[in-house]
N, C-alpha and C positions, 0 to 999 in steps of 0.2 A: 351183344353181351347182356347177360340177365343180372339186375339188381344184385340178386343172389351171388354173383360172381364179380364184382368189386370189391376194388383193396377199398379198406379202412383207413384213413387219415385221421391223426387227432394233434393237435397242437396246447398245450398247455406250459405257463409259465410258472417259477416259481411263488411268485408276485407280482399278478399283473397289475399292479399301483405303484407310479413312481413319484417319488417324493419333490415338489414342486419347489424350487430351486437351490438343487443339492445337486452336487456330483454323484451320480450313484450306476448302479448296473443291474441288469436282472437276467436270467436265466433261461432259455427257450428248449423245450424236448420236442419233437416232429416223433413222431411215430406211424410206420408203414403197419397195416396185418392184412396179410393174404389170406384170401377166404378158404375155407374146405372146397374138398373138389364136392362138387354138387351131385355128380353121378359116376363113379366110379367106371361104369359101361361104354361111356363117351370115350370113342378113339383118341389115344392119344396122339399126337404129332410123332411120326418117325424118328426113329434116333440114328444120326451117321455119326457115331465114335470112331476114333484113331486110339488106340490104345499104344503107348508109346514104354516100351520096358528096358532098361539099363541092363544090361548081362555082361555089364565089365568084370573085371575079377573078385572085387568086395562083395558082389553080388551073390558069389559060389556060394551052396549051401541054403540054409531055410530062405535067405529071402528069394533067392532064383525062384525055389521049387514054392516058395507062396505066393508070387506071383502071377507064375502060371497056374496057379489053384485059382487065384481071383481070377483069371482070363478064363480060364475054363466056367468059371461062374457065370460070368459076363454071357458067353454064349449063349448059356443054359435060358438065363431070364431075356434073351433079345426073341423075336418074333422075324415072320417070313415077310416084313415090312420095313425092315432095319438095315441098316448097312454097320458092318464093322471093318476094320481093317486092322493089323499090328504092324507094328515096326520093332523090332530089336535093334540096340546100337552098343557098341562098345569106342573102339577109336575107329570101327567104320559103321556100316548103318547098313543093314538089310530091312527087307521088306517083304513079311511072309506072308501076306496078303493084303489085298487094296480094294476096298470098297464091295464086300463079298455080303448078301443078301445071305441073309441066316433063315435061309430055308432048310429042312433035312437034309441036304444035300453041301450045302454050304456051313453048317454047325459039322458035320463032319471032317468037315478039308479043314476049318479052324481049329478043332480037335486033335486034329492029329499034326498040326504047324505047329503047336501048342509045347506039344509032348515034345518036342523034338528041341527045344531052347536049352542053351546051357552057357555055362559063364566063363569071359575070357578078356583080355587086352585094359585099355583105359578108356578115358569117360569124353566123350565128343556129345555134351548134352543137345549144344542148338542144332546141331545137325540131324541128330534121333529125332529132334520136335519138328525141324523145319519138314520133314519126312511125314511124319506124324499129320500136319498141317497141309500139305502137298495131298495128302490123301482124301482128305475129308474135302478140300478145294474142289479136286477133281470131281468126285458126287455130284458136288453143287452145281458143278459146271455142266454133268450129263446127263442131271435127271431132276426131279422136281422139288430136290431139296432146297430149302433156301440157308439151310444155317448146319455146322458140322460142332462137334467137342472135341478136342484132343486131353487127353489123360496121362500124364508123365510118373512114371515110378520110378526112381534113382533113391541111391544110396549114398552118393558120392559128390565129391567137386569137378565139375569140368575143368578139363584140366588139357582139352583140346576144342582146335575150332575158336570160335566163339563165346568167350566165357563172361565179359561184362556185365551186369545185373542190368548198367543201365541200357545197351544196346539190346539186351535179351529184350528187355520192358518195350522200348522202344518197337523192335520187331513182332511183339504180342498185340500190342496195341493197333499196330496197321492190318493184322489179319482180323482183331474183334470187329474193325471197321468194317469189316467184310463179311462179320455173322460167326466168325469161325473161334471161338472159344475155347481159354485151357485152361485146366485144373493142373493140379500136382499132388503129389503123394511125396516125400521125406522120410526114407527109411532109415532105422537106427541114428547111433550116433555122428557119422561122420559126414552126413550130406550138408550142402552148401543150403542156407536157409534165403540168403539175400538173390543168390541165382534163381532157385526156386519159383522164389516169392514172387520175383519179379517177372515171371513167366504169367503168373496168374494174376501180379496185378493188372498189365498191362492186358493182358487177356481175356479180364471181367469174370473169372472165376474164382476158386478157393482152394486155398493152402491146408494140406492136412499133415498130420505127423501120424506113423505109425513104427513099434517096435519088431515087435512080436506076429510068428504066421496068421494065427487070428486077426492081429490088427488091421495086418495089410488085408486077409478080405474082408473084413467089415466095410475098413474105408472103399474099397473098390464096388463092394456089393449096395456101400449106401449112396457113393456118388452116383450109380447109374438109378438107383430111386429117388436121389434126388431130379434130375435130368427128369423122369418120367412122370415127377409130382408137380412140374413147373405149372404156372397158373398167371401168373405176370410178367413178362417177357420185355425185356430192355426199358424198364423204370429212370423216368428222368423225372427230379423234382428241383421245380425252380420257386426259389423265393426273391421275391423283391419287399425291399427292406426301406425304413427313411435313411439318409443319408447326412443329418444332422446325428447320431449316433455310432461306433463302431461295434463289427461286429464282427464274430470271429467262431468260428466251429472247432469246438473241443473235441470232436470226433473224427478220426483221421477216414476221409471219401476222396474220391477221386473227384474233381469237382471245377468249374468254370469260374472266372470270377470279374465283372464287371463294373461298373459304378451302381450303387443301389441292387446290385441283384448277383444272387450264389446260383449256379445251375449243377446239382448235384446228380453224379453217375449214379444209379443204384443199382444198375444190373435187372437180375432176374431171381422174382420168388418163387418158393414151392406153396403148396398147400398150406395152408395155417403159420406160414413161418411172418417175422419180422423182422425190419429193419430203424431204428433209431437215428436219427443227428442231433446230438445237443451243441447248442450254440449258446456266447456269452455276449450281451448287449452292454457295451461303455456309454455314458449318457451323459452329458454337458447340466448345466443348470438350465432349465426348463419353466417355459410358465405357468399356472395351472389351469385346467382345462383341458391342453392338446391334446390330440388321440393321436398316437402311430402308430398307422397301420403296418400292418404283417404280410401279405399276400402271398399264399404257399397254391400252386400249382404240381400236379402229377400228371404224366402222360405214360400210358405205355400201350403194351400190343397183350390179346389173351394170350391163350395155350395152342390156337386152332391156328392154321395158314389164315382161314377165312375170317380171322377176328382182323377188325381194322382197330385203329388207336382209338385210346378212352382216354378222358382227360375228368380229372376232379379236382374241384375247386375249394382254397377254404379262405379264411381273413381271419387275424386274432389280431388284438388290440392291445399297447400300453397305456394306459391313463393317467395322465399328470395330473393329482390331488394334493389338499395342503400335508404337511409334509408330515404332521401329526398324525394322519389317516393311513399314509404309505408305509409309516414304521411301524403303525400296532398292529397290520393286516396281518394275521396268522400265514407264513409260508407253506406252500405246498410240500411236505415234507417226502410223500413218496416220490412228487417230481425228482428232488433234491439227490435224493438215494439214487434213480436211475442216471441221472443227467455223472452223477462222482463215478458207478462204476463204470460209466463206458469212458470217461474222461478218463479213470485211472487206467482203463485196460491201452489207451493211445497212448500214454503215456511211457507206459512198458512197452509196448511194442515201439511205439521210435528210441527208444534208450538202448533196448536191446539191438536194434539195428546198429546203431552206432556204437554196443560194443564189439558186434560182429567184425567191424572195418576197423578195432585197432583206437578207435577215439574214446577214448575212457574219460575225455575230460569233457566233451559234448556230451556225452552218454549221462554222464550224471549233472552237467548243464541242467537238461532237461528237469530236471527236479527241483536242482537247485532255484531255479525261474516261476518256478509253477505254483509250490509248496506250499506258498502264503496263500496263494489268490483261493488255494485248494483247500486250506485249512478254514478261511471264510465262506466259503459255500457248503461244507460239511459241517459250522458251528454248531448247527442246532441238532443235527441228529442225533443220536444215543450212541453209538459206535465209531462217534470221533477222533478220541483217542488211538482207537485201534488202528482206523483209516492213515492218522499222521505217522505210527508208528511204523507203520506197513512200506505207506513208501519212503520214509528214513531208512528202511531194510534194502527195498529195490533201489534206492540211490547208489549204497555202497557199495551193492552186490554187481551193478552195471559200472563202478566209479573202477574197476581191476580187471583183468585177464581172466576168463569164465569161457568156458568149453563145456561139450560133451550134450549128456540129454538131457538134463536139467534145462539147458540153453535152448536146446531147438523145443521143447513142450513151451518153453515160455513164448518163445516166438510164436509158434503156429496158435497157441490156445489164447494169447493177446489180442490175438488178429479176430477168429472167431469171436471171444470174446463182444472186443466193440463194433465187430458187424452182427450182434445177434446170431450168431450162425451155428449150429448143436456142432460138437463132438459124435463123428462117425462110430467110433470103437465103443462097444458094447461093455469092456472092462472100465473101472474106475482109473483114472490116472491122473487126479487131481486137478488143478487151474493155473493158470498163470502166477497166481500168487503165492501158492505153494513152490512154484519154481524159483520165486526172488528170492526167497529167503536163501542167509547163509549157510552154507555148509560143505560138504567136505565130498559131497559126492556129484560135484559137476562135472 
């Protein structure tokens, strides 16, 4: 792998001087950035998608027919090097093709398996995925792919089969062990966000929301660019920490956690994208002098089958000074701004989880716990006020019974959000925080 083509590590603290014997805490951002693709011409790795489409009866109508418009896309942009398969399912699960090489001959038979979808019965989602999953397996197992996607579009709650969020996760999670990776798609108002979600946490991919026929192909048309712009492939970043401190990740990852040391899942970058963890340091009375060290580790795989694992190394330090030194050190205020929004976007997104499930009084827990510690790490900015006021809004708003799309854009754009991940759809549709606010049309 060429220079050129390493991620970027940067680790910066809000204040890295800590006040020599005082209780105090300070702040940590990690930030991932994937580099441009160097040559545009460079083959990319083959893509085995499982397109996975809902055609239960809420489906009838635009979003049926937009989503066979995104599958019809889908072919258009895949090569005579690619595997696709579809599965359709309602409350049973057909299979219009499996593992079909999108040569001229094979863009044809998808084309016209395509055309031929229409909507009926109820929602058996784990069944469509495990189908979906089954497909791109098989590739792996026949030919020289190492790794598949599956692609989930529903509308709806499963409401047959297997419907758990945590046994969905569960089950996602032992195929990503296997390379085999899912996304989702969330149409309109009535789809299940926590089934979903939980498809693609446990899966190592991302949650989208879409309304409208455009949306759904955008997200369709930009998830398969993203797939194609990948450039970091299965990122693991370990930090080992002192153990005389606590320490805790204000950013919600998927993550290990040991004595002295976090091993954080990151997944898979594209081109120029990032990824963030900010972390909160609790610190004991201190003598002056110490140095605690940081040690932040990356490892991942390139883009290429032939790339083997790259590992990057960094150390950042806190330094116990006398205590006078520690409190007039100007704080890093742009750290400051970044480290609150990804904290406040975690924040939303488990609150709204938890009003998903009916708990309205954990739901707003969440804030109620947080709100001080959050209004001290925002003190100095200029847009403080707005910050506290903001989530006094999302408290209330997650503290009661809340539906509809208001609900599912808060969820999926929270999630993005504090994983750095763009917005698919090419329309404006606001942010998570437009979605807390009160009002009347949830």
């Amino acid at each position: 792998m060429n220079v050129e083509e390493q991620l970027t590590l940067s680790a910066c603290w809000d204040n890295e001087l800590v006040p020599a014997g005082e209780i105090s805490h300070r702040n940590l951002l990690i930030k991932l950035v994937a580099p441009a693709r160097q040559n545009t011409e460079d083959k990319r790795l083959p893509i085995n998608l499982a397109l996975v489409i809902d055609r239960s009866g809420s489906m009838n109508g635009e979003p049926i027919a937009a989503a066979c418009q995104a599958a019809a896309g889908i072919v258009d942009c895949l090569d005579n090097h690619d595997r696709l398969s579809l599965v359709i399912f309602n409350d049973e699960v057909n299979t219009l093709f499996s593992g079909l090489l999108m040569h001229s001959n094979g863009k044809a038979e998808a084309r016209e398996k395509i055309s031929g979808i229409f909507s009926r019965g109820t929602t058996d989602l784990a069944a469509g995925w495990f189908e979906g999953a089954r497909c791109v397996s098989e590739v792996v197992d026949n030919s020289d792919f190492e790794a598949g996607n599956v692609l989930v579009l529903s509308d709806g709650y499963a409401n047959r089969g297997l419907c758990s969020p945590d046994e969905l996760q569960r089950h996602s999670q032992e195929l990503a062990a296997r390379e085999i990776k899912t996304s989702a798609i969330g149409i309109g108002a009535g789809y299940s966000p926590l089934q979903l979600d939980a498809l693609t946490e446990g899966g190592r991919g991302r949650l989208h929301d879409a309304e409208t026929t455009a949306d759904i192909i955008d997200v369709v048309a930009g998830e398969l660019g993203e797939l194609n712009a990948i450039v970091a492939r299965d990122i693991e970043l370990t930090l080992n920490y002192p153990t005389i401190g606590k320490l805790e990740p204000l950013t919600r990852m998927a993550f290990e956690e040991s004595s002295g040391k976090y091993l954080f899942k990151v997944g898979d970058l594209s081109a120029m994208a990032t990824r963030s963890i900010a972390l909160r340091v609790d610190l004991p009375r201190l003598e002056q002098g110490e140095h605690l060290p940081f040690q932040i580790s990356v490892v991942w795989r390139g883009a290429r089958d032939d790339d083997s694992s790259t590992t990057l190394d960094k150390i950042t330090h806190l330094i116990v000074v006398p205590a006078d030194e520690a409190n007039s050190q100007q704080e890093n205020l742009d750290v400051i701004e970044q480290i609150a929004d990804l904290w406040e976007a975690s924040l939303a997104y488990t609150a709204v989880q938890l009003n998903e499930v009916g708990d309205y009084a954990k739901a707003s827990l969440v804030y109620d716990e947080q709100i001080a510690t959050f209004a001290d790490l925002v003190n100095e900015l200029p847009d403080r006020s707005a910050r506290a006021k903001r989530l006094a809004v999302a408290r209330n708003r997650v503290a009661e019974k809340w539906d509809g799309r208001s609900k599912r854009l808060a969820y999926a754009l929270s999630k993005k959000s504090m994983r750095s991940e763009p917005d698919l759809r090419k329309r404006a549709v606001g942010n998570f925080k437009d979605q807390l606010k009160r009002d009347n049309n949830g």
